[in-house]
C-alpha positions as a printed NumPy array, in Angstrom:
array([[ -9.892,  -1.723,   1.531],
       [-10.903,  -5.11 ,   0.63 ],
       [-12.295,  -7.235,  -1.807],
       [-16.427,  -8.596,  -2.082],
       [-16.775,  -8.119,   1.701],
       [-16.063,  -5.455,   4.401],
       [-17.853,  -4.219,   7.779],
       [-20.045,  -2.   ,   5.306],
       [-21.75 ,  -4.991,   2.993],
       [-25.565,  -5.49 ,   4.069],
       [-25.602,  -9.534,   3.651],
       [-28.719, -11.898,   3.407],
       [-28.987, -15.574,   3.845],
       [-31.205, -17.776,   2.143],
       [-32.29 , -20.718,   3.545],
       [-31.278, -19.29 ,   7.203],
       [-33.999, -21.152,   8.895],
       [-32.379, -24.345,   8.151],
       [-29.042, -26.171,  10.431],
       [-26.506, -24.758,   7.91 ],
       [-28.01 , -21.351,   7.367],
       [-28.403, -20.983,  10.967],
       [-24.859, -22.218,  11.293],
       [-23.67 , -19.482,   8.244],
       [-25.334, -16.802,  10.22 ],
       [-24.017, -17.34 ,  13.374],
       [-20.412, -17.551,  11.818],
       [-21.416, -14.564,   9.819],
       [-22.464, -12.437,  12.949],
       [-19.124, -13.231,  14.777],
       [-16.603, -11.572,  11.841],
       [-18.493,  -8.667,  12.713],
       [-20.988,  -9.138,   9.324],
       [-24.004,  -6.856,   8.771],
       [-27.033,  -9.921,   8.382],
       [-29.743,  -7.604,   7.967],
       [-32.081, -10.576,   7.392],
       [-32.847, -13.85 ,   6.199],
       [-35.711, -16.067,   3.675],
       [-37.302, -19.082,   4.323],
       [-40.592, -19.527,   2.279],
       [-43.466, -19.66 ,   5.225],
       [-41.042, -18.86 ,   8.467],
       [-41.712, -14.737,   8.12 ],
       [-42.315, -13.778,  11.4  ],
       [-39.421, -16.032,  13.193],
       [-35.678, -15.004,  13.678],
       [-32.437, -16.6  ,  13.705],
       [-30.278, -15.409,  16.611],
       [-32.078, -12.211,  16.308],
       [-32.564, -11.806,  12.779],
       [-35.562, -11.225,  11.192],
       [-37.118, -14.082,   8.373],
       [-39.132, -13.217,   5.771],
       [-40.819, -15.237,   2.979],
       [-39.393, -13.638,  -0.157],
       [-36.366, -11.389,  -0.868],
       [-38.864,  -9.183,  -2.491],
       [-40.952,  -8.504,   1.234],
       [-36.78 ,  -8.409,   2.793],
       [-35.686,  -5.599,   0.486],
       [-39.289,  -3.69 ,   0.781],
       [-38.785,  -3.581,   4.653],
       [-35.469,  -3.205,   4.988],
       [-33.979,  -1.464,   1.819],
       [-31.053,  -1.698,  -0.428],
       [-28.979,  -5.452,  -0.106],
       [-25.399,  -5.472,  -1.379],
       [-25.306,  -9.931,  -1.152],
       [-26.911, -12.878,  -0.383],
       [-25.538, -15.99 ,   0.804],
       [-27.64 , -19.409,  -0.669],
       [-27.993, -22.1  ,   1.907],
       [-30.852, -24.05 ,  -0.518],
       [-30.631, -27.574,  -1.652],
       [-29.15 , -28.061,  -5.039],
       [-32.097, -28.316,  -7.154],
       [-33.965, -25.383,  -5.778],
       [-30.998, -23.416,  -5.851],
       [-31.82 , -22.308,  -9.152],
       [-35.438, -20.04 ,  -8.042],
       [-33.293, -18.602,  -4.964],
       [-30.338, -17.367,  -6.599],
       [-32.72 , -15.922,  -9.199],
       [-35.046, -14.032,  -6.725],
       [-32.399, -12.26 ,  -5.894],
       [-30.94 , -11.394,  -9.114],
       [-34.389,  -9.872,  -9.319],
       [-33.837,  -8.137,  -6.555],
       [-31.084,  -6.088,  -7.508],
       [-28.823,  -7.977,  -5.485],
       [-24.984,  -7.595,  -7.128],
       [-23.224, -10.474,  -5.372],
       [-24.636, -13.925,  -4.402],
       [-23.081, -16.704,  -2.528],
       [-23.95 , -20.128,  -3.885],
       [-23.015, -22.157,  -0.823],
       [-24.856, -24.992,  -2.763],
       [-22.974, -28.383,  -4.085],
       [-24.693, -30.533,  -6.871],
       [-26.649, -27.744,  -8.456],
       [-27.859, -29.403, -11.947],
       [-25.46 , -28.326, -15.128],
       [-28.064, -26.637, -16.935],
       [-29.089, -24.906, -13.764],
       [-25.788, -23.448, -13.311],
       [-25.482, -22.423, -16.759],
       [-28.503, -20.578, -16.754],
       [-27.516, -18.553, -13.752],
       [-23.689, -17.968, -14.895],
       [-25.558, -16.619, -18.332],
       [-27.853, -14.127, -16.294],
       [-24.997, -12.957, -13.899],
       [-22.664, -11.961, -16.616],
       [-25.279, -10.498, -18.511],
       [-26.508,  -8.294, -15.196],
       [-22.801,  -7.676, -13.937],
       [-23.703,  -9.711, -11.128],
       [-20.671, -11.505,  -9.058],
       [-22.28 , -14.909,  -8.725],
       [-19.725, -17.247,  -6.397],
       [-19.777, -20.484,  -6.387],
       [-21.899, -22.967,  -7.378],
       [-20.217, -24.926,  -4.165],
       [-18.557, -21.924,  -3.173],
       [-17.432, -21.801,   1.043],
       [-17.241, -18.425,   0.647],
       [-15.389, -15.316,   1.354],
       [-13.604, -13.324,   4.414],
       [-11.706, -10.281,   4.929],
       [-10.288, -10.77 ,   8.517],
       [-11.46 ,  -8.254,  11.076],
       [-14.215,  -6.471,   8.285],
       [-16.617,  -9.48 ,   7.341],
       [-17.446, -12.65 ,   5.819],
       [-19.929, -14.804,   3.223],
       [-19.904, -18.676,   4.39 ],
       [-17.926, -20.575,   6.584],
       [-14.758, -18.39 ,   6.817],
       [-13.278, -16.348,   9.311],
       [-14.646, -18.387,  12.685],
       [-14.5  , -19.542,  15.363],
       [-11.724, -17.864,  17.631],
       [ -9.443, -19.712,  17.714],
       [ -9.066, -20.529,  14.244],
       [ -8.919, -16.314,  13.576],
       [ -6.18 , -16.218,  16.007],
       [ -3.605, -18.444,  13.415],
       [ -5.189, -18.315,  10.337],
       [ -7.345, -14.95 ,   9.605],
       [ -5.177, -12.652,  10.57 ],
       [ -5.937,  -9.214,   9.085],
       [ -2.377,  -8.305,   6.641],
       [ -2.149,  -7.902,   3.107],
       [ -1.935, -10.955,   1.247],
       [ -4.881, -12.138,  -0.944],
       [ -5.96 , -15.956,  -1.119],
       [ -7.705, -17.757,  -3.798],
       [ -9.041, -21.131,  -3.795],
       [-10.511, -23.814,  -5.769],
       [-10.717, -25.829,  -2.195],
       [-12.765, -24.67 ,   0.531],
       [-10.354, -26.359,   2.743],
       [ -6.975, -25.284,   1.138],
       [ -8.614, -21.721,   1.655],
       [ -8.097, -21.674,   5.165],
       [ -4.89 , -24.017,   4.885],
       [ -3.092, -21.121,   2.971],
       [ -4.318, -18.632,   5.151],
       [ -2.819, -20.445,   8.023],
       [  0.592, -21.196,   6.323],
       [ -0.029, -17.457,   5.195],
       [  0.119, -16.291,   8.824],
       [  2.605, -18.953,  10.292],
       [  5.054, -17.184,   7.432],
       [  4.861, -13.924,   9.34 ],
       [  2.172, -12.3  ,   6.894],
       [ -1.524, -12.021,   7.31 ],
       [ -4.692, -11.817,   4.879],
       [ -6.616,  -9.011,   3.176],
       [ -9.119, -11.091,   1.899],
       [ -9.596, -14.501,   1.203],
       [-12.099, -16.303,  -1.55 ],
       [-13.427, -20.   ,  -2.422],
       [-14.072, -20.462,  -5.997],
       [-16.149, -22.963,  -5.859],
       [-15.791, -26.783,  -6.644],
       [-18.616, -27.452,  -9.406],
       [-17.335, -28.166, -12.938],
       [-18.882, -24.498, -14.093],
       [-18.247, -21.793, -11.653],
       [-19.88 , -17.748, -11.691],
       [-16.64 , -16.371, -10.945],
       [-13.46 , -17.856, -12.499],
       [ -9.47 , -16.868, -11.229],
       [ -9.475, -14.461, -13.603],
       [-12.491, -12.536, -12.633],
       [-10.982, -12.334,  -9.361],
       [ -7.26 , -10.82 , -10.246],
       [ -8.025,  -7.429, -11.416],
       [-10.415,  -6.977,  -7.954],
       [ -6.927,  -7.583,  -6.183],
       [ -5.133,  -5.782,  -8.368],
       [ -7.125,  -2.459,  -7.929],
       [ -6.806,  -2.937,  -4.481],
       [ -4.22 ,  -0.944,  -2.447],
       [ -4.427,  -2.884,   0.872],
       [ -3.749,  -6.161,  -1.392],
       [  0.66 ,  -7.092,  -1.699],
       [  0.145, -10.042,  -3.693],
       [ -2.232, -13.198,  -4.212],
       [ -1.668, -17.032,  -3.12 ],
       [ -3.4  , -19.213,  -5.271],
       [ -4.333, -23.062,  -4.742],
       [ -5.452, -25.153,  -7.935],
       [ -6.467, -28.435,  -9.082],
       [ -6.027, -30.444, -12.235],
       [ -9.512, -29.574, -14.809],
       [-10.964, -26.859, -16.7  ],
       [ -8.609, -24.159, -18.174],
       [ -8.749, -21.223, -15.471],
       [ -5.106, -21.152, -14.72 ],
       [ -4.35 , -20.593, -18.165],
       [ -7.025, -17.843, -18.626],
       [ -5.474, -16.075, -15.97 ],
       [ -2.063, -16.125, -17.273],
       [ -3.194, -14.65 , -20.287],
       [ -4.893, -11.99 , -18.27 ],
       [ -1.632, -11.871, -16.198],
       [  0.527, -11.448, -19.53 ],
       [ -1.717,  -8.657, -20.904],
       [ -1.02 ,  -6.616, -18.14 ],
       [ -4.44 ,  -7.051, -16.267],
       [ -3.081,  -8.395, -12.562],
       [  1.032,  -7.207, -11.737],
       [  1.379,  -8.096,  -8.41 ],
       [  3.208, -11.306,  -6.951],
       [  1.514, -14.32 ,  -7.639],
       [  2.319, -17.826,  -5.048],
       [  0.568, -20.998,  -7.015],
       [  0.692, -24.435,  -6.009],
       [ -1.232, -26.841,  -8.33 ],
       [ -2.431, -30.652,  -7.07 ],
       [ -2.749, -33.333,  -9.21 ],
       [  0.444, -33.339, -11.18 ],
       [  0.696, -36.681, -13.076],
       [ -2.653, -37.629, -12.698],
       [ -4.165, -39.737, -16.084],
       [ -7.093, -38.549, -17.851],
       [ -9.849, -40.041, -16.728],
       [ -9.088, -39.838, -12.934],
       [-11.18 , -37.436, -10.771],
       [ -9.576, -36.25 ,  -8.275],
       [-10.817, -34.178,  -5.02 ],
       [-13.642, -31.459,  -6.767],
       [-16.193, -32.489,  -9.362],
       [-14.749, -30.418, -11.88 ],
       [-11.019, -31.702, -11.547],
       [-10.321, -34.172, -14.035],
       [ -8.378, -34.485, -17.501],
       [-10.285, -34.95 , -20.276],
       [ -8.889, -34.506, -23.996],
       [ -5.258, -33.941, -23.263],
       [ -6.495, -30.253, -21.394],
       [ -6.759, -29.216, -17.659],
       [ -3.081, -31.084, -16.486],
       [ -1.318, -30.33 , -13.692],
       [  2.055, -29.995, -15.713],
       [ -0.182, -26.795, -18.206],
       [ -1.309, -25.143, -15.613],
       [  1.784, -24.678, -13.843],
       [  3.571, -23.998, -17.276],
       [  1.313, -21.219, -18.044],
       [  1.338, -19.832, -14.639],
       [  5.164, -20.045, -14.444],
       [  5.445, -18.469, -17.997],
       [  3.185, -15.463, -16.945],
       [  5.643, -14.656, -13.53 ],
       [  4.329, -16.39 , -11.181],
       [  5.99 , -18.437,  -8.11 ],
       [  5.323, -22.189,  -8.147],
       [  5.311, -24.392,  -5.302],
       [  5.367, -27.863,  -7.024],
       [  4.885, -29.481,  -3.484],
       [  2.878, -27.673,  -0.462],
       [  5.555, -27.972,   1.532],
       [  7.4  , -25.47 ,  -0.982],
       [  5.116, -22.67 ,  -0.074],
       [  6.895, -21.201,   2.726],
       [ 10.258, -20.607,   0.436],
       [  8.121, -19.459,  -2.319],
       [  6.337, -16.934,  -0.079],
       [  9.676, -15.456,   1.25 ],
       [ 10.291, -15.106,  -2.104],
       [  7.532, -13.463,  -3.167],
       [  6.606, -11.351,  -0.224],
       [  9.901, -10.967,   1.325]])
């Protein structure tokens, strides 16, 4: 099993005609992804190394059927009518791959999602991989990057970092251990899918050990997931490293949505309520080989 993606999800991209989405697909096609097709308003008729573009999910989905996710590759302010064409759709899981989407845009979306029991990723989500099955953004490629750090095994990895995603998986596979499936957040101050959306996926899944988690200083998502953790909802091992201990309010730091305001969102909370719920904190990264071999090992 996995989690969000496998070699059986039928993926879109939208926006695929443009450097990024053509860069997405590409990546996409070498994990072994099914990209059934792509949108570009007025480009139907072209391809992008050999798949088909079409003007509207709507004429996608009529030619080509059913679409289990979409990846968004559109500038921030017309993310909005993209991610919502394919809510239309019937699409269940979209890929915002999209940084500075406006507040009120992102709202709105988050709203319909939940509503629809859509998985909406991101906004500024790099995406998602399960080594060796499939992948939504930037994950999983090239070679030689698979070879140390997406290695297919049976630890999960969540991120608030598109970058400490892959920097977990590789300290992940360095320890000896090697990933089920591996998800970016997102780095927007509002985000579709939160920490503790993502815990009972990983919990119902038998191929999935335990979870590594890497946080930042801002919103309250650590703490909602210890309360999920405490009420029974996620029982596996849980590795968390938080950045941004002693930080002052005020002080962004790294992701738009990392910052103290009001006294909420610190470091020093987060790892409090993780630590109070089970989990295994590595206060420094450098701590998260020991914590691993204690977790996993």
């Amino acid at each position: 099993m996995a989690i969000i993606i496998d070699e059986n999800t039928r993926v879109i991209v939208q926006g695929i005609t443009g450097r990024f989405g053509q860069f997405l697909t590409r990546n996409m096609l070498d994990t072994g992804t099914r990209v059934v097709a792509g949108v570009t308003p007025e480009r139907a008729g072209q391809s992008v190394w050999g798949v088909p573009v079409y003007n509207t999910v709507k004429e996608l989905v009529e030619r080509h059927g059913e679409v289990d996710a979409s990846v968004v590759v559109v500038p921030g302010r017309g993310a909005k009518n993209a991610v919502l064409e394919s809510f239309r759709a019937g699409i269940k899981t979209v890929l915002m791959e999209v940084e500075r989407v406006p507040l009120h845009d992102a709202l709105e979306l988050i709203a319909y999602a939940r509503q629809a029991d859509i998985m909406l990723l991101g906004p500024g989500s790099a995406g998602v991989v399960s080594p060796a099955r499939g992948s939504m953004g930037i994950f999983g490629s090239p070679e030689e990057l698979a070879r140390i750090a997406w290695i297919p095994g049976r630890i999960g990895v969540v991120s608030r970092s598109g970058g400490q995603t892959s920097t977990l998986a590789w300290q992940i596979c360095r320890s000896g251990l090697g990933i089920s499936s591996a998800i970016n957040l997102g780095s927007e101050p509002v985000l579709g899918t939160t920490f503790a959306d993502i815990l009972p996926l990983f919990e119902k899944d038998s191929d999935t050990d335990g979870i590594v988690y890497f946080g930042e200083i801002g919103t309250v998502m650590e703490e909602e997931a210890a309360e999920l953790i405490k009420a029974g909802g996620y029982t596996k091992p849980l590795v968390a490293h938080i950045a941004g201990k002693g930080l002052p309010a005020g002080l962004r730091f790294s992701h738009a949505s990392a910052m103290v305001e009001g006294g909420i969102g610190t470091a020093e909370s987060k790892i409090e309520a993780l630590r109070g719920a089970g989990a295994y904190i590595a206060e420094k990264p450098e701590d998260l080989s020991a914590a691993l071999e204690r977790a996993f090992k």
